[in-house]
C-alpha positions in Angstrom: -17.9 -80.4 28.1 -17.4 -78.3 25.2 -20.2 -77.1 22.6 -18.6 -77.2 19.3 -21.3 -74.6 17.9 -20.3 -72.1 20.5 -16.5 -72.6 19.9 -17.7 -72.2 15.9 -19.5 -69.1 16.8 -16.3 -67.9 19.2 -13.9 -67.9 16.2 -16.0 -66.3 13.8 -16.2 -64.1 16.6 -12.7 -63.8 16.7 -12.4 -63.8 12.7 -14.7 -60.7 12.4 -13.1 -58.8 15.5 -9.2 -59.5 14.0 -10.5 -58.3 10.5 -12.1 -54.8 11.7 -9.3 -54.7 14.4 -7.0 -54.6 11.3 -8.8 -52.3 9.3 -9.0 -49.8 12.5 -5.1 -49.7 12.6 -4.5 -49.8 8.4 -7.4 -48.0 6.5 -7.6 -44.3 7.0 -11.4 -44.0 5.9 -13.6 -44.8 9.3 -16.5 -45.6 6.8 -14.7 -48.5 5.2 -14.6 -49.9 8.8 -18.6 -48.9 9.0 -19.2 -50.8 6.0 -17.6 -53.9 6.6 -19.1 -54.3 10.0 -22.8 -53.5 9.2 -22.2 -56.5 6.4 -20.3 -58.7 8.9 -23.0 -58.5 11.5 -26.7 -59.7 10.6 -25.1 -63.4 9.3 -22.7 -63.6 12.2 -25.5 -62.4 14.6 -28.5 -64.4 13.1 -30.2 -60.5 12.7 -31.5 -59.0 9.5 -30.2 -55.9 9.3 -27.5 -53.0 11.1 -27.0 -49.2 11.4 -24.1 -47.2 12.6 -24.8 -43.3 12.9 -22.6 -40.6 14.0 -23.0 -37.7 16.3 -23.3 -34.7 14.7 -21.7 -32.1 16.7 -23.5 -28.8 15.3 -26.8 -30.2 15.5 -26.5 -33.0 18.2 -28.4 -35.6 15.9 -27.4 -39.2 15.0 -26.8 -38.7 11.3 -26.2 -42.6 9.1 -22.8 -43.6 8.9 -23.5 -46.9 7.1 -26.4 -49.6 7.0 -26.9 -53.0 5.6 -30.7 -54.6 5.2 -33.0 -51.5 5.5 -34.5 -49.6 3.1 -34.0 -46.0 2.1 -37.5 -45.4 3.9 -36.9 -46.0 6.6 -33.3 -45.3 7.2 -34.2 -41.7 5.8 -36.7 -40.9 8.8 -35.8 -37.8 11.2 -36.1 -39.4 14.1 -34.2 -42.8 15.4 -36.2 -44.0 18.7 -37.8 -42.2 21.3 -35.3 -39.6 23.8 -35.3 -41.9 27.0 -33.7 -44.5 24.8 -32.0 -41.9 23.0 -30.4 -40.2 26.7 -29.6 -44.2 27.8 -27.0 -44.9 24.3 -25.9 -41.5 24.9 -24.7 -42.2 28.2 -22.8 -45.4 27.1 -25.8 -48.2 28.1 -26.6 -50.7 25.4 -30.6 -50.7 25.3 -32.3 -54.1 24.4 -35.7 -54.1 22.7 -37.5 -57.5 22.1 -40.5 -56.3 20.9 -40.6 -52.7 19.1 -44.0 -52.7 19.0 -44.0 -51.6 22.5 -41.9 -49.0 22.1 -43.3 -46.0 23.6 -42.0 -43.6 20.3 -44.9 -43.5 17.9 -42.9 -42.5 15.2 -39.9 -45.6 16.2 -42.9 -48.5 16.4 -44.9 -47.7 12.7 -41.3 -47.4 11.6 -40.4 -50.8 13.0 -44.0 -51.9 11.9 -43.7 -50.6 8.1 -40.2 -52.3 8.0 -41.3 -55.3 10.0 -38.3 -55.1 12.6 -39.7 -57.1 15.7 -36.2 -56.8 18.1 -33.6 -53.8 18.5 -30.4 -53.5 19.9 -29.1 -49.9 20.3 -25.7 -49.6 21.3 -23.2 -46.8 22.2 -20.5 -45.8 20.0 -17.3 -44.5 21.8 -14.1 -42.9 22.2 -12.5 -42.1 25.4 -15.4 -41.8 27.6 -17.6 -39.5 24.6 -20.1 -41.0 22.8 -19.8 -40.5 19.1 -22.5 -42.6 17.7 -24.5 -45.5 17.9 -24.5 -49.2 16.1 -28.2 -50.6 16.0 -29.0 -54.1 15.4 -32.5 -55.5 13.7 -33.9 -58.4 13.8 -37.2 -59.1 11.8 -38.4 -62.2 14.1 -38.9 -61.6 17.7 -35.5 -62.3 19.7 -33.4 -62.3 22.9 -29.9 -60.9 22.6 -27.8 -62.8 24.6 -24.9 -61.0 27.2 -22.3 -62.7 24.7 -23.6 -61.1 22.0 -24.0 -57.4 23.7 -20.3 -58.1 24.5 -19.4 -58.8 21.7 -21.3 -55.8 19.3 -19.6 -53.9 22.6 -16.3 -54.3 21.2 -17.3 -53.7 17.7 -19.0 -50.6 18.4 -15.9 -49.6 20.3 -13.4 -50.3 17.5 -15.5 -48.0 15.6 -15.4 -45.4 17.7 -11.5 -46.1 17.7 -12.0 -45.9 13.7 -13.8 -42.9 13.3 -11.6 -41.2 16.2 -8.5 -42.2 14.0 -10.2 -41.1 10.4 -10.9 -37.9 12.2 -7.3 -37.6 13.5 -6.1 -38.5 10.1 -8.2 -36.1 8.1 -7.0 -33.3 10.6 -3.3 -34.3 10.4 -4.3 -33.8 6.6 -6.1 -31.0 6.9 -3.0 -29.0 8.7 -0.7 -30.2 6.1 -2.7 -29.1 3.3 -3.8 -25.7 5.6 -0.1 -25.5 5.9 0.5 -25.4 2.6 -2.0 -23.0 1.7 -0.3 -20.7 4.3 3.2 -20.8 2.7 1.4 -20.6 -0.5 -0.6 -17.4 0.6 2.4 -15.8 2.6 4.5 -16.3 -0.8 1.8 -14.6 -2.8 1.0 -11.5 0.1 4.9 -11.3 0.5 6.1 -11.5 -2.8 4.0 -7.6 -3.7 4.0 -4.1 -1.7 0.2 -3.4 -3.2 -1.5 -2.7 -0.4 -5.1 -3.7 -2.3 -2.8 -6.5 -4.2 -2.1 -7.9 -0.8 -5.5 -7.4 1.2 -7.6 -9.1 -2.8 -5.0 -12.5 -2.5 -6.2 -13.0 1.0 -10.1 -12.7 0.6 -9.8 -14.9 -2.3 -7.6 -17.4 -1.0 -9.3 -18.0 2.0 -12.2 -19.2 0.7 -11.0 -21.4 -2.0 -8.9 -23.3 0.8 -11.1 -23.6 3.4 -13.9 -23.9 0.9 -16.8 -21.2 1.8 -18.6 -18.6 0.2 -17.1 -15.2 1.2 -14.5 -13.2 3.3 -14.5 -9.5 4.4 -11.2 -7.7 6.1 -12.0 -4.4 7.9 -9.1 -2.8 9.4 -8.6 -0.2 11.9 -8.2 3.4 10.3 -5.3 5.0 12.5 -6.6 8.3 12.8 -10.1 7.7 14.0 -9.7 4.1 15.1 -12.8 3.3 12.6 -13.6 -0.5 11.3 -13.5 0.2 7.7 -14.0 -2.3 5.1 -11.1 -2.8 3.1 -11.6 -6.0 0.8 -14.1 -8.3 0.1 -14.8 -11.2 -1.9 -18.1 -13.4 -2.6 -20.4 -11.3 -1.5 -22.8 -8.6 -2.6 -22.6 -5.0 -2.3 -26.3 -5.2 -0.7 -24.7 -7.4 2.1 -21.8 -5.4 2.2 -24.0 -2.2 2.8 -26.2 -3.3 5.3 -24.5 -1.0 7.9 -21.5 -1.0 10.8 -20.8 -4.2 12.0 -18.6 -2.7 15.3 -21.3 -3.0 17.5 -21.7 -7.0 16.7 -20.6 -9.3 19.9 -18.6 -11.8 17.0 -16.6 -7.9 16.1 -16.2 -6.7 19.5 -14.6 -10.3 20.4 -12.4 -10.8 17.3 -11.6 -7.3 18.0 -10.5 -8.2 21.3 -7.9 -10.9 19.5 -10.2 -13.9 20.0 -11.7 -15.9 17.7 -15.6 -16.3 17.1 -16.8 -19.3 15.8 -20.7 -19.3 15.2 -22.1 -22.2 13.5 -26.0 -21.0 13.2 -25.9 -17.4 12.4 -29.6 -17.2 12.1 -30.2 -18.3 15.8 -27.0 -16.3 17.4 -27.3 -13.4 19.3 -23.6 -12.3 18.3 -25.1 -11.4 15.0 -27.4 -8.7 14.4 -28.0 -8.3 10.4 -30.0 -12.0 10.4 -32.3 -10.8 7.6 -29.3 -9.3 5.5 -27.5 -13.0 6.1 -30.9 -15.4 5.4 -31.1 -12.9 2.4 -27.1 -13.7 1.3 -27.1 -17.5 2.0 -25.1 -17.3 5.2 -25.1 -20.1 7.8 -22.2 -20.0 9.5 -19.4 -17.6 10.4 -15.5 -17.2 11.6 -14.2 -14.2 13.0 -10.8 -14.0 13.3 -8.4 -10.8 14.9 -5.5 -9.5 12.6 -2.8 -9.0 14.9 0.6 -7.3 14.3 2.6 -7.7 17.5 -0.3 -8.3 19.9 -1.9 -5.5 18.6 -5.3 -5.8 16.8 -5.4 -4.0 13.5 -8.7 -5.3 12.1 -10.6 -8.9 11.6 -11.0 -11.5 8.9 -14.5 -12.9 8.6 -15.2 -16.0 6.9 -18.8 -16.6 6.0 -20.1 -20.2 4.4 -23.5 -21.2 3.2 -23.6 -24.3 5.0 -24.3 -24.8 8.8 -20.5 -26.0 9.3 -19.0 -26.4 13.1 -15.4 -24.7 12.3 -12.6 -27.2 13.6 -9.9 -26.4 15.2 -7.9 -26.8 12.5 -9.5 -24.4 10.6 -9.4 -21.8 13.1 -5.7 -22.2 13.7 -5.6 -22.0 9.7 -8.0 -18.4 9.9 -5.2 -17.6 12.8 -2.0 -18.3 10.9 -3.3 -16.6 7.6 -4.3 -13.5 9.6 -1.4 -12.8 11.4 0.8 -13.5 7.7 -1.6 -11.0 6.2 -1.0 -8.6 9.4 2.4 -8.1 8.6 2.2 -8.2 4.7 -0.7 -5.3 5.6 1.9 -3.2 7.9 4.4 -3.4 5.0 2.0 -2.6 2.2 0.2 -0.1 4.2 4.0 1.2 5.4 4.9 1.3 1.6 1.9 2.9 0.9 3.0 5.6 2.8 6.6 5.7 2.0 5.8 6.3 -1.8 3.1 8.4 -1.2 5.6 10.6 0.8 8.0 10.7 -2.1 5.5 11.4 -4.9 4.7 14.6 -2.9 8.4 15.4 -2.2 9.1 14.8 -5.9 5.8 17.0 -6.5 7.3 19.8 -4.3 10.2 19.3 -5.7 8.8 19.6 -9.3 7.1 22.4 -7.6 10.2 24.4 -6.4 11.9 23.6 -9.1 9.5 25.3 -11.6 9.4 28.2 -9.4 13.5 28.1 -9.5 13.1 27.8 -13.2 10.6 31.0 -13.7 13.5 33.1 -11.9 15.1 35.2 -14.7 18.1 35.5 -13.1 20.5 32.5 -13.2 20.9 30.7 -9.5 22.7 28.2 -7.9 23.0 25.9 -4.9 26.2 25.0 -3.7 27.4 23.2 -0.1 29.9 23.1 1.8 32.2 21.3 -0.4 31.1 24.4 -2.8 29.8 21.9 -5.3 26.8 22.8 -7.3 23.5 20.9 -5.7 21.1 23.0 -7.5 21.0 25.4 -10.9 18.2 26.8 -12.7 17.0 26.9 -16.4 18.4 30.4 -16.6 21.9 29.3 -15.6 21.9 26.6 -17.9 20.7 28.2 -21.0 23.9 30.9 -20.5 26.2 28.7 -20.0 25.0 25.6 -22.8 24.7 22.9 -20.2 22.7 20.2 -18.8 21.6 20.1 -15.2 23.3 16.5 -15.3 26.6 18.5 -16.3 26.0 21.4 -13.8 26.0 19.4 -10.9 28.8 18.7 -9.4 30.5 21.5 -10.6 32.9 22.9 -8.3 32.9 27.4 -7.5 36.3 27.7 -9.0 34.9 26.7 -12.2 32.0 28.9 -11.9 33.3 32.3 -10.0 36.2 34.3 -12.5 35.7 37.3 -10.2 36.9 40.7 -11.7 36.3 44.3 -11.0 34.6 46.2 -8.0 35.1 42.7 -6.2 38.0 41.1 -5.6 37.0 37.3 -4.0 34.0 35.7 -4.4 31.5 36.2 -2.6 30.2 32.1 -1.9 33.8 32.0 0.1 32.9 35.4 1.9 29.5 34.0 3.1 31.1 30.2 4.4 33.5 32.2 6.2 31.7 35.0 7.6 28.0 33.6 7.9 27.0 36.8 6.6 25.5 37.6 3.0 28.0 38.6 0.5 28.3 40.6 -3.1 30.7 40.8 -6.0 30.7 41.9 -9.6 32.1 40.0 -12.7 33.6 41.1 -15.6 33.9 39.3 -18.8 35.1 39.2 -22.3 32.2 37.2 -24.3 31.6 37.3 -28.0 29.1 40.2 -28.1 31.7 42.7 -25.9 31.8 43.3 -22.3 29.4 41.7 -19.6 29.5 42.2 -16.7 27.6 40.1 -13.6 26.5 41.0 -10.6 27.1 37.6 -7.4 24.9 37.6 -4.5 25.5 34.9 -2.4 23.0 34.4 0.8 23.6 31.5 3.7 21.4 28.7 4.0 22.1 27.5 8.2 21.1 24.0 9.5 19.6 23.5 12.9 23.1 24.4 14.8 23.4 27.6 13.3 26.0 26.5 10.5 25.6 27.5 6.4 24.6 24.2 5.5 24.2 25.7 1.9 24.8 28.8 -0.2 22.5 30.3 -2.2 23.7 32.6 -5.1 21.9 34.8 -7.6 23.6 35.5 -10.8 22.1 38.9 -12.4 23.4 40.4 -16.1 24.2 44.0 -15.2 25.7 44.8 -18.8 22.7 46.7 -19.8 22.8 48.9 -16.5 26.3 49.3 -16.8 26.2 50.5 -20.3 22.8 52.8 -19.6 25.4 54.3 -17.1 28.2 54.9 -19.4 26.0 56.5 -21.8 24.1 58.7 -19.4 27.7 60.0 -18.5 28.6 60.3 -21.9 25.1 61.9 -22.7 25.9 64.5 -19.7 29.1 65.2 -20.6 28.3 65.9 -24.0 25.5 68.3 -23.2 28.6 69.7 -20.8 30.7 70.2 -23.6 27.8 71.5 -26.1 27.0 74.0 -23.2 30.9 75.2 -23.0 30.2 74.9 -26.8 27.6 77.7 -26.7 29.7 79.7 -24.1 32.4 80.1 -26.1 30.8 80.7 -29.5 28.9 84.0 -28.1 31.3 85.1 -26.3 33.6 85.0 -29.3 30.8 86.0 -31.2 30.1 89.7 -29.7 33.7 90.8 -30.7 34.2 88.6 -33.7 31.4 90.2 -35.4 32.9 93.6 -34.5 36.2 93.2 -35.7 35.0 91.5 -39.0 32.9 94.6 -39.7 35.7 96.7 -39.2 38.1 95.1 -41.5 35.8 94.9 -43.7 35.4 99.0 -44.0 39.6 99.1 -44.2 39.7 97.1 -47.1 38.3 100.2 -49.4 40.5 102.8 -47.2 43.4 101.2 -47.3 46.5 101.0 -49.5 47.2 98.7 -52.2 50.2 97.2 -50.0 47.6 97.0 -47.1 44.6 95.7 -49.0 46.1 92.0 -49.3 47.0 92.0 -45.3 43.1 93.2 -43.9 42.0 90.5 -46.8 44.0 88.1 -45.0 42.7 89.5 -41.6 38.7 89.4 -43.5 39.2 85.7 -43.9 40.6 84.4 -40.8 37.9 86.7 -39.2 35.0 84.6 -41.0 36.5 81.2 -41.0 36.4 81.8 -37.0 32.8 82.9 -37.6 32.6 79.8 -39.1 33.8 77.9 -36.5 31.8 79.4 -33.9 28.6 78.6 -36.0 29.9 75.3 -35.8 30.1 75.1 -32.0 26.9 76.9 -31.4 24.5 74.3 -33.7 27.1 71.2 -32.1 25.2 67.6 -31.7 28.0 65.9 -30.8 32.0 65.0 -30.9 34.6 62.9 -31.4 38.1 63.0 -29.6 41.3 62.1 -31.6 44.9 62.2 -31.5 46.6 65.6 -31.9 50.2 65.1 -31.1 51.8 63.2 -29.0 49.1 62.5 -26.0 47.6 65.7 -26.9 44.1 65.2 -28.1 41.8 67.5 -29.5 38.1 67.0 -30.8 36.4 67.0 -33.8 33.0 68.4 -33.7 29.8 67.1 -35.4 
């Protein structure tokens, strides 16, 4: 015989199990689902009231998920019922209280008796064998919950555990795509700059702001001591950050070792040993995270929050994928780093060099093999009016016009030879003769080979002509010498035929008189010119006759 109240009571029981059965599989957020089955419940179930509360995995309590007919009081109290009841739910056992006032919990019954709940039903929450809350049921007039009934909440408590399996699932599968957006946002950013601080500042400030913490620290290896070093920071203070070496810290040696370290109460864990410096900075929790380039740990990422958080492992794969995008933008920034730091000091030895080139007074070159100008100094441009832009380049042939002593230049002589060479150049410039002394000296690579040729151009006009005139200066002292010579040897006889003439001209004839006059004044014009040869200073050659010449004294 059928009951028409219970068939009544079967299809609202089917009514309220199709609508949360539809929720479960269309609305993302579990707590919708929490809502609409504490409000379902008390006028389906004849109770007064209904709690859902949900595991909390870092601190193992049942924190509220949703209620419906309690107040704040007494929904806000620490502690839901006494442990045995407490260790029953968790093991997946409905517990049935008729009266609360025997309830062995202190706390539970003047709970109960403030709120006036006479009759509990606690009831396990689950998901695939794990307990992940518990759905309570309160009546205010003592009453006997029936198997039905217990069934029944069963399969309500169980399609919220299906609900707030799937809302966690959901906000995961969210989480990953926004995490994984925040990576190709953050490898953009670290990829798109060689800045080695640039690279290591957009990390420690985008970490935080997507996984929404307080701080981040990166210490990196140092290559030539194997040191952990702080390199960037973000969030924190420079108190914190001075408190002392971290190396010795189980959370560093780990992350160190390339695994992750997840510590959700850093006050209580033995992994951390500054506690004081982290209660004084507002630290709860902490992530630890190797940066690895190639399986090879090159420092850590830590990730500190203010609030006691249980990282997910979403989060940690997030930490993971950002660190090991960081690792390689680090290498090549820190590779970079090097690379221009190698050229600024070749372009400083070079600057270097080249002043010490330029200082050289003497004009120099550089040429290869090719004999094409690869170097030439301020000297060599000045003579010649050119740039160094114009100079390079420039073959030998243009350069070498050899005249003289030498007869082939010398930058041939050493390519072929291997030995250093010398040659002398004459030119015709503007101010006269010049003439140029070419020493050319091998420059050999590692197999022995001139690789380069060095020359040094030196002006030897100035010697030159310091040599002409010391031969001119010696001759002439020669020929004031002969000079001299001459003159007193003439002298001595000269003065001794003059003298004598000069007594004939009263003893002799009329006829004669004019001839000894004649004699008189040949004898004192060569007295004259041997005066002239003896107080000499100098001469001058000219043409005589034909190539006869003959010199004019001075």
């Amino acid at each position: 015989m059928h009951d028409p109240r219970i068939e009544n009571r079967n299809h609202k029981y089917l009514q309220v199990f199709q609508q949360v059965t539809k929720m479960v599989s269309t609305v993302r957020d579990p707590r919708r689902v929490m809502e609409n089955i504490v409000q379902s419940l008390p006028e389906l179930l004849a109770i007064d009231a209904c709690t859902i509360r949900l595991l909390d995995g870092d601190t193992g309590r049942f924190v509220l998920g949703a209620a419906a007919g309690l107040s704040a009081e007494y929904l806000a109290r620490p502690e839901v019922d006494a442990e045995e009841t407490m260790a029953m739910v968790s093991s997946g056992l409905p517990v049935a209280m008729e009266d609360a006032s025997l309830s062995p919990h202190r706390p539970f019954r003047e709970a109960a008796l403030h709120e006036g709940i006479a009759s509990v039903l606690t009831l396990p929450i689950s998901f695939q064998g794990r307990v992940t809350g518990i759905m309570r049921l309160l009546s205010r007039s003592r009453r006997h919950f029936f198997d039905d009934e217990i069934s029944f909440a069963l399969a309500l408590a169980e399609q919220t555990g299906i609900a707030i399996a799937g809302g966690e699932l959901f906000r995961q599968l969210e989480q990953q795509v926004d995490y994984l957006q925040e990576i190709q946002a953050i490898s953009r950013l670290v990829n798109s700059t060689l800045d080695f601080d640039g690279v290591l500042t957009t990390i420690v400030e985008m970490l935080p702001r997507s996984m929404n913490v307080h701080g981040c620290t990166i210490r990196l290896l140092t290559p030539e001591s194997n040191r952990l070093e702080l390199a960037a920071s973000f969030g924190l203070s420079r108190e914190y950050l001075d408190r002392g070496e971290v190396v010795d810290e189980q959370n560093t040696i780990r992350a160190l070792q390339g695994e992750p370290v997840a510590i959700v109460d850093v006050e209580a864990d033995e992994r951390v040993l500054y506690h004081e410096h982290m209660g004084r900075e507002g630290i709860k929790s902490l992530l630890a995270v190797p940066i690895k380039v190639k399986n090879e740990v090159i420092g850590i990422i830590r990730i500190l929050a203010r609030q006691r958080r249980r990282f997910s492992p979403a989060e940690i794969n997030f930490s993971l994928a950002v660190a090991e995008v960081g690792g390689a933008a680090i290498i090549n920034a820190g590779t970079y780093r090097k690379i221009t730091l190698l050229f600024n000091q070749i372009e400083e030895h070079e600057r270097f060099l080249g002043n010490i080139i330029d200082c050289i007074g003497a004009q120099l070159l550089v040429f290869d093999r090719q004999l094409r100008v690869v170097v030439a100094n301020r000297a060599f441009l000045t003579a010649h009016g050119i740039t160094e832009v114009e100079a390079l380049g420039m073959t030998y042939a243009q350069l070498c016009q050899v005249k003289g002593e030498e007869k082939c230049c010398p930058v041939d002589q050493v390519l072929s030879s291997g030995q250093p060479a010398r040659a002398v150049q004459e030119r015709q410039e503007a101010d006269g003769h010049r003439w140029y002394e070419r020493t050319a000296t091998p420059l050999p690579n590692a197999a022995g080979e001139v690789e380069y040729v060095i020359e040094i151009i030196h002006d030897i006009t100035a010697e030159r002509r310091l040599k002409s005139a010391e031969a001119e200066r010696v001759k002439l002292a020669g020929v004031i010498e002969l000079a001299g010579t001459v003159a007193h040897e003439i002298n001595s006889p000269l003065f001794v035929a003059l003298g004598t003439a000069q007594l004939l001209q009263d003893d002799v004839g009329e006829e004669e008189k004019e001839a000894v006059a004649t004699i008189v004044r040949n004898l004192k014009s060569i007295a004259e010119l041997t005066a002239k040869m003896t107080g000499m200073t100098g001469y001058r050659s000219r043409d005589y006759a034909g190539e006869t010449r003959i010199v004019d004294l001075e």
